[in-house]
Structures are given as structure tokens and as C-alpha cells.
GUBA-842950 format. One record per residue (C-alpha): x, y, z; residue number from 1. Coordinates in Angstrom, 2 decimals. Layout:
N
+---------+---------+---------+-----+
:       u :       v :       w :  nr :
+---------+---------+---------+-----+
:       X :       Y :       Z : NUM :
...
+---------+---------+---------+-----+
END
This chain:
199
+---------+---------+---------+-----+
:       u :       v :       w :  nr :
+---------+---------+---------+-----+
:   36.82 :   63.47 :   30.75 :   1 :
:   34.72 :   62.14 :   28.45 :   2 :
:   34.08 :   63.65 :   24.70 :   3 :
:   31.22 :   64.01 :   22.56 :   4 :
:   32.13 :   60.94 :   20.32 :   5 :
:   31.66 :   56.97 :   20.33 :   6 :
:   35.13 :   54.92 :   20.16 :   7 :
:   33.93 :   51.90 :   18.63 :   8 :
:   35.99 :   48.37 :   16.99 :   9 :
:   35.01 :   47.79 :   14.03 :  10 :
:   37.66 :   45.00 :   13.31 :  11 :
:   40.58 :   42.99 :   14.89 :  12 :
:   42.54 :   45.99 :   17.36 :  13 :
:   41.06 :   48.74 :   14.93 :  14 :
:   39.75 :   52.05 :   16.37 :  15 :
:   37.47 :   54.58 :   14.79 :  16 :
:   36.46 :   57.72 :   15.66 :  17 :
:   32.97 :   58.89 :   14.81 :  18 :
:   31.31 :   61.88 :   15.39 :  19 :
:   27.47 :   62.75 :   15.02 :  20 :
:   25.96 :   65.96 :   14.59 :  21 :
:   23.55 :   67.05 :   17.50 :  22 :
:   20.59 :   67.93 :   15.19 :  23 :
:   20.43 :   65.07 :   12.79 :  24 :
:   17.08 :   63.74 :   11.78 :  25 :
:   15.59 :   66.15 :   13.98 :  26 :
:   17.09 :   65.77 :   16.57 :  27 :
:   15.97 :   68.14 :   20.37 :  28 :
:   18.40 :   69.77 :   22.41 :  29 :
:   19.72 :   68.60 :   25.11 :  30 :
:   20.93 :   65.47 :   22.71 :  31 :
:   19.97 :   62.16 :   24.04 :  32 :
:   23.25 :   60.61 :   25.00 :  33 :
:   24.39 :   57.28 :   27.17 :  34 :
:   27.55 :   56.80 :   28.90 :  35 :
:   28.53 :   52.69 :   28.52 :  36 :
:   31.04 :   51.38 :   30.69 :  37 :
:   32.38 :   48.31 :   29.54 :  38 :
:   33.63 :   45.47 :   31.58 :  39 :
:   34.78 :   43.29 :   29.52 :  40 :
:   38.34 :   43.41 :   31.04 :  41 :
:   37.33 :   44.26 :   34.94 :  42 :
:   40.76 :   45.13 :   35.68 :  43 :
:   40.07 :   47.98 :   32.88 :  44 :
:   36.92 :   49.60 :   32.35 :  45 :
:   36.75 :   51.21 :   28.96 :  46 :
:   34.15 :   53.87 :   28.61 :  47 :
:   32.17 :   54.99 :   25.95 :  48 :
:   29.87 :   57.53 :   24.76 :  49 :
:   26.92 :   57.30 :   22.04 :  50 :
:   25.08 :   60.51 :   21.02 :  51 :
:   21.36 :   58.92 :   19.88 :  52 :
:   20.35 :   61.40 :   16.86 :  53 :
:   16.56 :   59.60 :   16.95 :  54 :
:   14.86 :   59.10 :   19.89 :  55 :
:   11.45 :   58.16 :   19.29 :  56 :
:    8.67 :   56.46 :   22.28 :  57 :
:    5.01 :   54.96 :   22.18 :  58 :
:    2.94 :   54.16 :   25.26 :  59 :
:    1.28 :   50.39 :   24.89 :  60 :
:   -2.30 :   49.86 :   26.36 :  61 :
:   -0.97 :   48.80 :   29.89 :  62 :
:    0.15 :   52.29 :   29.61 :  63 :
:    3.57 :   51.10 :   29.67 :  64 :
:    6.43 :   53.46 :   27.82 :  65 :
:    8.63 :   52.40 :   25.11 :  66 :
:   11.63 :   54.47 :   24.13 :  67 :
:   13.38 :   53.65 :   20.87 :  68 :
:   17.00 :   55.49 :   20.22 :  69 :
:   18.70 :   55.10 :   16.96 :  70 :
:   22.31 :   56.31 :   16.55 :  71 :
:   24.25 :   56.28 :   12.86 :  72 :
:   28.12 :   55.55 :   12.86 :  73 :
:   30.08 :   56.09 :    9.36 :  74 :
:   33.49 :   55.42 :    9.86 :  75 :
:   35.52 :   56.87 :    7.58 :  76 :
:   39.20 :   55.12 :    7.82 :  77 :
:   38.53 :   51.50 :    8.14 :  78 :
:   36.55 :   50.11 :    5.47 :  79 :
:   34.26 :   48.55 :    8.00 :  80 :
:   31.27 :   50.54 :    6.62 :  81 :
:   28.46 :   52.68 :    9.19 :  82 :
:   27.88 :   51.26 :   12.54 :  83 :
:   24.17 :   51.24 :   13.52 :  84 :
:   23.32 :   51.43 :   17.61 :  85 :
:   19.83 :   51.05 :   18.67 :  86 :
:   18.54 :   51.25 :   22.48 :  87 :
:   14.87 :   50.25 :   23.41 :  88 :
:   14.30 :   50.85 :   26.78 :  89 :
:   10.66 :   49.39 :   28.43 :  90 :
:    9.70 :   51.29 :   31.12 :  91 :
:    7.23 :   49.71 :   33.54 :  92 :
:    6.18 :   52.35 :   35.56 :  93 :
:    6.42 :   56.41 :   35.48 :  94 :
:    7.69 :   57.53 :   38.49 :  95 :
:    6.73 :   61.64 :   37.78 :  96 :
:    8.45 :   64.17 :   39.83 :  97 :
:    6.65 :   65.22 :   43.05 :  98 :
:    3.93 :   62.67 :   42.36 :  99 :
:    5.49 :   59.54 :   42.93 : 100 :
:    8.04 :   58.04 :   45.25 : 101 :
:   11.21 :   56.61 :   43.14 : 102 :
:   13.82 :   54.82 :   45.16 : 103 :
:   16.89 :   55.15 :   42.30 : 104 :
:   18.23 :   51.36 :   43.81 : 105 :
:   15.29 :   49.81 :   42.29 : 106 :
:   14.75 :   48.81 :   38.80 : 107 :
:   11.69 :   50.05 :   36.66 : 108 :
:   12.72 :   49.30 :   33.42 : 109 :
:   14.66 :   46.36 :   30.60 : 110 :
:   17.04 :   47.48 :   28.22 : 111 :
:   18.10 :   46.11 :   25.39 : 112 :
:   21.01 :   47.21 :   23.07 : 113 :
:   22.05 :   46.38 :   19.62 : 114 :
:   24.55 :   47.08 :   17.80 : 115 :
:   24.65 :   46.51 :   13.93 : 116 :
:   28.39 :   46.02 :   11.92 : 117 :
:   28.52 :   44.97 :    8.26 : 118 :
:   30.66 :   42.04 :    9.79 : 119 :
:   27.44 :   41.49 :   12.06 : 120 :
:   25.43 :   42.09 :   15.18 : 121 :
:   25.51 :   42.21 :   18.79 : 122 :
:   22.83 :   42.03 :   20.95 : 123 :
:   22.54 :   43.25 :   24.86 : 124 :
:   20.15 :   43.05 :   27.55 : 125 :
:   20.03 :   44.25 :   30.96 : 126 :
:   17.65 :   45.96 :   33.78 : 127 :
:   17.89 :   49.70 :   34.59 : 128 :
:   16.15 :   52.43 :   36.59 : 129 :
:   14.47 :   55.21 :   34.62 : 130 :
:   13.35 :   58.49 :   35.44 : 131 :
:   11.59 :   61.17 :   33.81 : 132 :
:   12.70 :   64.37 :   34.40 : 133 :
:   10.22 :   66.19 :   33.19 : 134 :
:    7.54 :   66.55 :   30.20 : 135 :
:    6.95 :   68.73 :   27.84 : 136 :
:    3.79 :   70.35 :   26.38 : 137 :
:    4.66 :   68.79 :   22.88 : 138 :
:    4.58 :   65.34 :   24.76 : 139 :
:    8.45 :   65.54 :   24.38 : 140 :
:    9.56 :   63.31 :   27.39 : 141 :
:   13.23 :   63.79 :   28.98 : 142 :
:   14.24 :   60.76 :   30.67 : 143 :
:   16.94 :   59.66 :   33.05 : 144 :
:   18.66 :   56.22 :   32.87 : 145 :
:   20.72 :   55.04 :   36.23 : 146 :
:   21.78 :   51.82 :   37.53 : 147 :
:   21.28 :   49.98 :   33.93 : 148 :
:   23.52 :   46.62 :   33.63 : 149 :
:   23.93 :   45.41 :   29.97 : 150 :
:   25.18 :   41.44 :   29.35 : 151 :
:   25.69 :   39.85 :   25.85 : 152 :
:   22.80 :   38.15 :   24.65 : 153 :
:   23.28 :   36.92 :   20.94 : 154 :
:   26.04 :   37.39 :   18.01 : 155 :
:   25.14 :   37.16 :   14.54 : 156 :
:   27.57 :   36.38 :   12.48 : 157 :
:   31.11 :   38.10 :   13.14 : 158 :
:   31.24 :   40.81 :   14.85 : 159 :
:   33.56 :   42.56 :   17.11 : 160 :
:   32.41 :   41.95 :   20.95 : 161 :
:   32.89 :   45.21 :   22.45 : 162 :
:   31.23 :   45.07 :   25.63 : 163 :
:   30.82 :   41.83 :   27.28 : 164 :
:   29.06 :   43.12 :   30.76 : 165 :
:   28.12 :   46.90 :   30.70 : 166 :
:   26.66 :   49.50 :   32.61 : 167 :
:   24.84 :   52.08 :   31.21 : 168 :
:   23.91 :   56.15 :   32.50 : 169 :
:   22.04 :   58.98 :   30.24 : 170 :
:   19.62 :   60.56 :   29.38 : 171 :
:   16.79 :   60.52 :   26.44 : 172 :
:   14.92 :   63.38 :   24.89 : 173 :
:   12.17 :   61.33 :   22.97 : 174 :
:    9.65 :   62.70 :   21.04 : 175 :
:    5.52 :   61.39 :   20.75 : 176 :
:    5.90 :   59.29 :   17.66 : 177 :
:    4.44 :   55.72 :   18.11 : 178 :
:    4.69 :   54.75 :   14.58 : 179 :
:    8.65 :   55.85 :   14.32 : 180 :
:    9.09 :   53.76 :   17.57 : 181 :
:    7.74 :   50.85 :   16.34 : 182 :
:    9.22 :   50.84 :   13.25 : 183 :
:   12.49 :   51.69 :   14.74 : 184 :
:   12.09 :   48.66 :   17.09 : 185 :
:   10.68 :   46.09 :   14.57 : 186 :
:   13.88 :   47.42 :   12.83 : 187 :
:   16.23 :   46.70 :   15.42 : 188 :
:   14.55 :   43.03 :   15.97 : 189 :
:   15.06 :   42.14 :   12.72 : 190 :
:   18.93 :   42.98 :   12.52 : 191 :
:   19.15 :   40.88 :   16.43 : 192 :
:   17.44 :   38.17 :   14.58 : 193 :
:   19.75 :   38.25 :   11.80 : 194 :
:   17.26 :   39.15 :    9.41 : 195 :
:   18.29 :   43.22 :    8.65 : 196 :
:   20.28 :   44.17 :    5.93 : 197 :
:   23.83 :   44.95 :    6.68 : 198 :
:   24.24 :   48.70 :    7.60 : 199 :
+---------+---------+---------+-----+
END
């Protein structure tokens, strides 16, 4: 069974074990958290688990929904320095409960995953299903990923290739704040374009 932490490489065979605190940044309970599966050896899937302590979305003009997570790794062993994850998942349609027919097979939604080292970055895309479970009075919006495959887009510079081909479950809690979510996205474009400064 799975804890609440994120194993993550940070260098040749090296493992580090960080931990996040569930109301960081102001963070909402439940925590938004994904469960990657990586399949980078098929014969052994390695899972992992990342605890997203900003989740952040905007709605566009097409009325689409844009959900920006941001997740903060300092290992403390290693010498690798923090470990930056973001998630930005485009969600095409919004499938409401008891309004809307969903069929779970189908995909509403791209994904795209980043992940930031000192060493360098990793970039991910992929196609998912999304759900929202329900939301909330304070436009708070609780939203279930399923079915999401993740491939390897781009590496810049050096870093550790942890995934290769991924699939990805959870759930986001993300809060009504279109100016965080863009800035958190133009943020994460800029470190897949090699542009950010190291974490």
C-alpha cells in the first residue's frame, strides 16, 4: 500500500524520500494527490505518489477548464537540491454529476507533466478522463482523473528519466484563481522550454 510520500531519482540509482505537508500554501482538505504508475520497465511497474500543495484553475472563453497543480520537493540527503512537479490538466468538457452522461472509457481532457531537477527537466504529455465530483459554493472544484496515459515529450538538459510511459489516477481540489493558474502555467512552460531557473 501506497504512502503519503513521492519516491523520486534525483541522480544515478539515488533515492529520496520527500514528504509535503497537507496544508502548505493553502492548501484544502482532501489534498490533491495523483497516483503515477511508471512503465518504464513493463516487466516492473514502479508506483508513485505526489501530494500537489497548489492547485489552482481558470476557465478560458470557450469555457474550457484549466487546472494547474504545483508540488515542492526538498530533498534533504542528496545534494540534488528541491524537485519541482507541475500538472496542467485541460479539460474540454464538464461532465457534472446527474446532468451529463460521462462514459469513464472516453477521454475529455490533455495532460501534461513536468518535472523540474537542478540537473534539468522532464516533460510529459498524455490524454486522460476527468471528472468533477462535485463543486463548491467558494467555486472550489474537486476533480477526478482516470484513464490518464503520460509519454516523454522533451529533456532539458540532464535529468534523471523517471517515467518513460505512465499512467496517471487522482484527484484535484483546485481553487477559483485564474491569475495563480496562469502564472503557475506560464511558469511551468518556461522551465519545459528550458528557460526557468533551476529549482
Amino acid at each position: 500500500m501506497m504512502t503519503n510520500h513521492v519516491w523520486c531519482r534525483a541522480g544515478q540509482a539515488a533515492l529520496v524520500l520527500c514528504t509535503v505537508a497537507a496544508a502548505l500554501l493553502g492548501c484544502h482538505r482532501p489534498t490533491s494527490t495523483v497516483e503515477l504508475v511508471s512503465y518504464k520497465d513493463p516487466y516492473f511497474p514502479e508506483p508513485y505518489q505526489v501530494d500537489f500543495d497548489h492547485c489552482v484553475y481558470r476557465v478560458d472563453r470557450g469555457g474550457d477548464h484549466h487546472l494547474v497543480g504545483r508540488a515542492d520537493f526538498q530533498p534533504s540527503a542528496d545534494g540534488q537540491g528541491r524537485v519541482t512537479q507541475f500538472l496542467h490538466v485541460h479539460m474540454f468538457w464538464k461532465p457534472w454529476p446527474g446532468k451529463t452522461y460521462a462514459d469513464s472509457t472516453g477521454m475529455d481532457a490533455t495532460l501534461r507533466y513536468v518535472i523540474v531537477t537542478q540537473s534539468g527537466v522532464a516533460s510529459y504529455v498524455g490524454t486522460g478522463f476527468v471528472y468533477p465530483k462535485r463543486q463548491r459554493r467558494n467555486g472550489t472544484i474537486v476533480a477526478k482523473i482516470e484513464h490518464a496515459r503520460l509519454r516523454l515529450e522533451t529533456l532539458v538538459g540532464a535529468p534523471p528519466e523517471l517515467l518513460g510511459d505512465a499512467r496517471l489516477n487522482g484527484t484535484l481540489v483546485a481553487t477559483h484563481q485564474p491569475n495563480q493558474a496562469l502564472d503557475t502555467l506560464r511558469e511551468m512552460e518556461l522551465h519545459a522550454a528550458g528557460e526557468g531557473a533551476a529549482p
